[in-house]
C-alpha positions as CSV (number, residue, x, y, z in Angstrom):
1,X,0.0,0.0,0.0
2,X,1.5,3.6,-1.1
3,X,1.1,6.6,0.8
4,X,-0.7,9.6,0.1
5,X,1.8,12.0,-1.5
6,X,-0.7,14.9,-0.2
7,X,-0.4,13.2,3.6
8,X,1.3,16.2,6.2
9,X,3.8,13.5,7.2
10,X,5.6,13.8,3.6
11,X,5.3,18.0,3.7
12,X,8.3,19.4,4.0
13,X,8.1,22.1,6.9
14,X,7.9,25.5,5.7
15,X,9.5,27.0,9.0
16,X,12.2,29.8,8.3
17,X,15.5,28.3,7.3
18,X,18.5,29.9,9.2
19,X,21.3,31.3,6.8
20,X,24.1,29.0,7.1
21,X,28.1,30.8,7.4
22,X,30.3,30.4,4.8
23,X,31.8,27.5,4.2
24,X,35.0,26.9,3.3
25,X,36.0,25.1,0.8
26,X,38.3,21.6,1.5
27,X,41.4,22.2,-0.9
28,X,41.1,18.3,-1.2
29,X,39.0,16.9,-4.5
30,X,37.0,14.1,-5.2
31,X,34.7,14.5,-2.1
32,X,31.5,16.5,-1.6
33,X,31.2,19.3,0.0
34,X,28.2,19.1,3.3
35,X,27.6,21.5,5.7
36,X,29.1,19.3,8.8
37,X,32.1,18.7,6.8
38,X,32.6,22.3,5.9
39,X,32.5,22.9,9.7
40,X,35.0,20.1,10.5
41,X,37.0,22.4,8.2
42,X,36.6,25.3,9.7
43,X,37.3,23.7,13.2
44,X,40.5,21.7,11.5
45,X,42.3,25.0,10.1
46,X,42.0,26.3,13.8
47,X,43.8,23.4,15.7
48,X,46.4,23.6,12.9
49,X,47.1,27.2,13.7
50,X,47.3,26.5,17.1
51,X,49.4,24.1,16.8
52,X,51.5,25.6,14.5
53,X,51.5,28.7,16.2
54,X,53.9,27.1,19.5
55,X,55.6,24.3,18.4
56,X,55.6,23.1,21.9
57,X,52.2,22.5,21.7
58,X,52.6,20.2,18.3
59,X,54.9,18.3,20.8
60,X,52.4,17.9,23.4
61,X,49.5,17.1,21.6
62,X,47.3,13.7,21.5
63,X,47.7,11.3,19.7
64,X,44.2,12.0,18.1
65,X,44.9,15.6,17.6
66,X,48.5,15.1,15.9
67,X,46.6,12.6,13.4
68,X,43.5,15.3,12.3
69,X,46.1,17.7,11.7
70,X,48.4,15.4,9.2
71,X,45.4,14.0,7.4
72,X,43.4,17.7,7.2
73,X,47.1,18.8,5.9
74,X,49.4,21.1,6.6
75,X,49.6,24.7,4.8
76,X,52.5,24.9,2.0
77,X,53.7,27.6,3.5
78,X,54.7,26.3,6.4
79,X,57.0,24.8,4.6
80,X,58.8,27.9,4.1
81,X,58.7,29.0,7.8
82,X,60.1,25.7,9.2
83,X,62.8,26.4,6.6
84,X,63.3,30.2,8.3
85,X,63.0,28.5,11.9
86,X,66.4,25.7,11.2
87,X,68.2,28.8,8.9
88,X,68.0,25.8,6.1
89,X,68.0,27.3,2.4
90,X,65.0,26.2,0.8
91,X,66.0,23.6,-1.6
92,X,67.7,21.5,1.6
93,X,64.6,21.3,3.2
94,X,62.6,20.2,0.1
95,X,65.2,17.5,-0.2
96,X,65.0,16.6,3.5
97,X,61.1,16.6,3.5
98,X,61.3,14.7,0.0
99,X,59.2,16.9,-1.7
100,X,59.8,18.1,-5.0
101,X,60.4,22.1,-5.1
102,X,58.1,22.5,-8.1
103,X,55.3,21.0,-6.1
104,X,55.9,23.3,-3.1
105,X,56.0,25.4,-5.8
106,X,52.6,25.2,-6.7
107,X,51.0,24.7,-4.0
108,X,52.4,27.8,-2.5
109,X,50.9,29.9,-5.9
110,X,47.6,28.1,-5.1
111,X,47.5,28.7,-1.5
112,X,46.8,24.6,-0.9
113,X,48.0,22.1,2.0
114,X,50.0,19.5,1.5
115,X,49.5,16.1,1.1
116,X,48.9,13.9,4.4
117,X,52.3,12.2,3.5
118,X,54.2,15.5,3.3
119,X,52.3,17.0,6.2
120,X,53.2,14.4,8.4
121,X,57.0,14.4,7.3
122,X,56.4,18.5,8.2
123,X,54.8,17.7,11.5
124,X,57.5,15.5,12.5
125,X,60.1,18.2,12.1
126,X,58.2,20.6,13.7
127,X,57.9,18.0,16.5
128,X,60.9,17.3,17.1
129,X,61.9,20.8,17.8
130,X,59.1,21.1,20.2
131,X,60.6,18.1,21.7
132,X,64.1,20.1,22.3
133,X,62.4,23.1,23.5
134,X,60.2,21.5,26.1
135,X,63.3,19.5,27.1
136,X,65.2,22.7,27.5
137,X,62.4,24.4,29.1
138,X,61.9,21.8,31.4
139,X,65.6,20.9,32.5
140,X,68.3,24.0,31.5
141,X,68.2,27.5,31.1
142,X,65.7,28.7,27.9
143,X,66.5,31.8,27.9
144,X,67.6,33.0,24.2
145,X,67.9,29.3,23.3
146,X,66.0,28.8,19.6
147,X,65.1,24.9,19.6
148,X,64.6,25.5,15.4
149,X,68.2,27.0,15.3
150,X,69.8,24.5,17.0
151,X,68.6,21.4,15.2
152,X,69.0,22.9,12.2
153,X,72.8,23.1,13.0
154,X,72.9,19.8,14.9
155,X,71.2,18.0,11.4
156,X,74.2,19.3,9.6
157,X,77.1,19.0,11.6
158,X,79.6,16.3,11.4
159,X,79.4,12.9,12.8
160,X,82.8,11.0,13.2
161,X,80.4,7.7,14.1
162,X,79.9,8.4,10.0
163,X,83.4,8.9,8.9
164,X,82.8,12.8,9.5
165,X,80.2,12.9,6.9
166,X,77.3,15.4,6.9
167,X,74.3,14.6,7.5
168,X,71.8,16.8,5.9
């Protein structure tokens, strides 16, 4: 037995309609767009710019929140302020994050995030420097000590355990 098309249980309700905000658009393809997704979003690019922000806090974040943050992506352009933070040139980062400079590039023109794979390579970079400053913060004296600066010298000096090789 059908039911009556004209029935008030299969009326849509004509009540008002509040205006949604503005979503913002996932630079990610493939996938549609929904309101709740839009707002994930939204809520995503936040926690990354917090996180960002204090690389301290990248260190001490969940497990959980560390994970939504490489798979919503990482902007490109943090790429280039990871590379100011170690005093790396540019191209040594690209080759240490294995990501090709015309793809960085790119997605720096297009203002897009990177991949979860290159995020995560990011993240771990930025992690580990929260890592040295919370350790330094915790146990010595932090006081003009740049936790960037200092790995980025300590990845390319000399190791005798490799023959005296450089490492980055």
């Amino acid at each position: 037995m059908m039911a009556d098309p004209t029935s008030t249980a299969h009326k849509r309700s004509k009540a008002p309609q509040k205006a949604a905000p503005p979503m913002q658009m996932p630079v990610r393809t493939g996938k549609r767009v929904t309101k709740k997704r839009a707002s994930e979003t939204r809520v995503q690019i936040r926690s990354i710019d917090l996180l960002l922000k204090n690389r301290t806090n990248l260190f001490l974040a969940s497990p959980t929140e560390y994970i939504s943050v490489v798979r919503a992506g990482v902007p490109a352009k943090q790429v280039e302020t990871l590379a100011k933070a170690m005093n790396f040139s540019r191209e040594s980062l690209y080759d240490a994050l294995h990501i090709p400079a015309s793809t960085i590039g790119r997605k720096l023109q297009k203002d897009q995030l990177l991949s979860s794979e290159q995020s995560e390579r990011l993240l771990g970079i930025e992690r580990l420097i929260g890592q040295v400053q919370t350790m330094v913060s915790e146990s010595g004296d932090p006081e003009n000590f740049d936790a960037g600066l200092w790995l980025g010298e300590w990845v390319n000096r000399p190791l005798p355990a490799l023959g005296g090789c450089e490492t980055g």
